[in-house]
N, C-alpha and C positions, 0 to 999 in steps of 0.2 A: 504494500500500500504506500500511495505518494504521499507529500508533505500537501498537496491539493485534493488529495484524497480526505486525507486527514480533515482537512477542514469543514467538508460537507457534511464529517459525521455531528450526529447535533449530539449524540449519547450512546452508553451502550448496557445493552440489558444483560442483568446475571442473577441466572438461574441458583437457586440455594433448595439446600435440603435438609433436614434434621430432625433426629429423634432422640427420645432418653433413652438411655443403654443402664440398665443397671442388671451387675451379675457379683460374682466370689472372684477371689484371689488368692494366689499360695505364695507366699515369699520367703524361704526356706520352709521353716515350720511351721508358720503362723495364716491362719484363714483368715481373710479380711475381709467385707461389701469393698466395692468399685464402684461409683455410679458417675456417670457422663452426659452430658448432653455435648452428642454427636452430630457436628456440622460439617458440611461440604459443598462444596460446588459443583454443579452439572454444566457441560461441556457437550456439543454437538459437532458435531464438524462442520464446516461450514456446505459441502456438497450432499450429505445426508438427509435423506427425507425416511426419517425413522416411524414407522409407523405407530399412531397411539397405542395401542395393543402392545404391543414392545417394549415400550415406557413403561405402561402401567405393570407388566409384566415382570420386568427389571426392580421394579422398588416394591412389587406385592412378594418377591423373593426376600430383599434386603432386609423388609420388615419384619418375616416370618425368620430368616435368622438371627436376628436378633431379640425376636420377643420370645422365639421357641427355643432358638441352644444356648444365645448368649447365654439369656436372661438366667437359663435354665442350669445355666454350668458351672465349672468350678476352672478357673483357668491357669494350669501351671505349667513350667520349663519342664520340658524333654529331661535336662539333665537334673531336677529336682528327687533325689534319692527316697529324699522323705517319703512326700507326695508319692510317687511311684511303686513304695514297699508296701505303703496303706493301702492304696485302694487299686492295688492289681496284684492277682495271687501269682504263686509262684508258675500260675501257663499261661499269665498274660492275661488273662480274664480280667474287665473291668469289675468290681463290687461296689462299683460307688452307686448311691440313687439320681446323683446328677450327673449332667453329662459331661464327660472331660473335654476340655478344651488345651491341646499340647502346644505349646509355642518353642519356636528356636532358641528363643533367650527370655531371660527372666519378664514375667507379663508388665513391665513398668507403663508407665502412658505412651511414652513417645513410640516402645517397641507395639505396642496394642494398635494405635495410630496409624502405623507404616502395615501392618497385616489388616486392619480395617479397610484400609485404600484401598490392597489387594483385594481383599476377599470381593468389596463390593463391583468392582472391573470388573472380575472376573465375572457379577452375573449381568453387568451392563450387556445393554445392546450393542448390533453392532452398530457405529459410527458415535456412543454415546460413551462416555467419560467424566470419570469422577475427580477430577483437577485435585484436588487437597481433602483430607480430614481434619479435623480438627474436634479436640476430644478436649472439654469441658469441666473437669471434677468438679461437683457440688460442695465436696469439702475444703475445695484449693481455690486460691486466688489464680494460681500460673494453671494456662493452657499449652495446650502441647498441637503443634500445627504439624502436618508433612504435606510437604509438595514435592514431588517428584514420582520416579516409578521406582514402587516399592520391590520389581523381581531385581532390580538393582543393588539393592541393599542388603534380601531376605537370602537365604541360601539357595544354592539351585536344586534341584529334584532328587540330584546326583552326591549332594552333600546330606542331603535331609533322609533320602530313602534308598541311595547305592541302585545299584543296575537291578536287582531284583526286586519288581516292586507290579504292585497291580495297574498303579494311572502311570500319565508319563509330567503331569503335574502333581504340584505337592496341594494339602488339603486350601490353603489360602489364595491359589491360584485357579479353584474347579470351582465352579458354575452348578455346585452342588449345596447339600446342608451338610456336606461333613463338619468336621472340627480337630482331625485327627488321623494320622495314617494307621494304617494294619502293615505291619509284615510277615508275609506270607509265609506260608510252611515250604519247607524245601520239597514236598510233596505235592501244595497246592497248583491249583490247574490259573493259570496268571490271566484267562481268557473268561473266566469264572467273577467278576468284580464284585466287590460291595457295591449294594444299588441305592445311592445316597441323592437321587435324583430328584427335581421340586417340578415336575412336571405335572403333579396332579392339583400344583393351583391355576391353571387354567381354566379348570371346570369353575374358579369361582370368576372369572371374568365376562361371565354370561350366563343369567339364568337358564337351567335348564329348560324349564318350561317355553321361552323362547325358542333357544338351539334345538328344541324339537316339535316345532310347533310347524303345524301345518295350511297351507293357505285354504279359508276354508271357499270351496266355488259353489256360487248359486245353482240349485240344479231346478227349481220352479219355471215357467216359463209364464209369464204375467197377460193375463188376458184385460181384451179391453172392453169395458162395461159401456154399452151404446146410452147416453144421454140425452135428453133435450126435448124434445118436441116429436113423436112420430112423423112418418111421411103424409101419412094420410090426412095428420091434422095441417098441414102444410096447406 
């Protein structure tokens, strides 16, 4: 864009997004509430004609992970020993009632932020983009912003989950509800996946009763009642 371009713009409109986040946290040994009010930017490209369906589809995902696993979880480090000897026995088996949520590095805000950005891309549309996070604590004056791209920062698939692995993204990078990788058995079949898929909120983007509704056609043929005056009285 020119310096004369520039000048006929009279302004420019920007898209925002936000909701409150509130879930657990582990920080060595100690469980803590989290709570956020999570902001960001929506990003279109400028040659994109994204269909609303898409849109709305994209953030009825976002919301449901965060009101169903966030909200629902307990969020700790991979490398947390503690966390890990509690509430997973010794075949790996989860025993917790909520749902784990594993991260690369300790859950602090700024590391939450940068896998938040991810996670939510990941279920954008295509030509739609979540520019920054910005994560809020209720109990803190300091916000924690990221702008950039978070597969830049995060580790790659290869650090997180080695060559044998079921996806070929890690769980903050899929377009799923996970929160968390599996590692397979040396026996498991790699073509077999976990089916952590959000396809079945579609069906709430359009009543049934509509999407199966049928056009109903007149099948009466209307006759026409003679009026007025006989001939004869004519």
């Amino acid at each position: 864009m020119s310096e004369d371009d520039d000048d006929d713009v009279a302004g420019e409109l920007i898209v925002k997004y936000s909701l409150d986040v509130k879930t657990l946290r582990i920080m060595d040994n100690e469980i803590s509430p989290c709570n956020f009010k999570l902001k960001c930017e929506i990003i279109n490209a400028s040659d994109a004609n994204i269909p609303g369906i898409d849109i709305k589809f994209t953030l009825m995902k976002i919301r449901f992970f965060f009101e169903e696993i966030i909200s629902n979880g307990i969020i700790w480090s991979v490398d947390n020993e503690w966390a890990n000897d509690v509430f997973f026995n010794d075949d790996g088996v989860c025993t917790l009632g909520n749902i784990p949520v594993i991260t690369p590095y300790d859950p602090t805000d700024d590391h939450l932020a940068i896998l938040f950005q991810s996670k939510m891309n990941a279920f954008a549309a295509t030509g739609m983009e979540f520019n920054f996070v910005e994560l809020e604590p209720t109990d803190n004056d300091v916000s924690f912003l990221f702008v950039g791209d978070a597969e830049e920062v995060l580790p790659t698939v290869e650090e997180w989950l080695g060559e044998r692995r079921y996806f070929d993204k890690s769980w903050w990078s899929r377009d799923d509800y996970s929160s968390l990788d599996i590692i397979p058995d040396d026996d498991a079949d790699l073509n077999d996946k976990p089916d952590y898929s959000l396809d079945f909120l579609k069906e709430h983007l359009m009543p049934k009763e509509i999407k199966n509704a049928k056009i109903i056609k007149p099948e009466f043929k209307p006759q026409i009642i003679k009026g007025g005056l006989d001939d004869d009285e004519t």
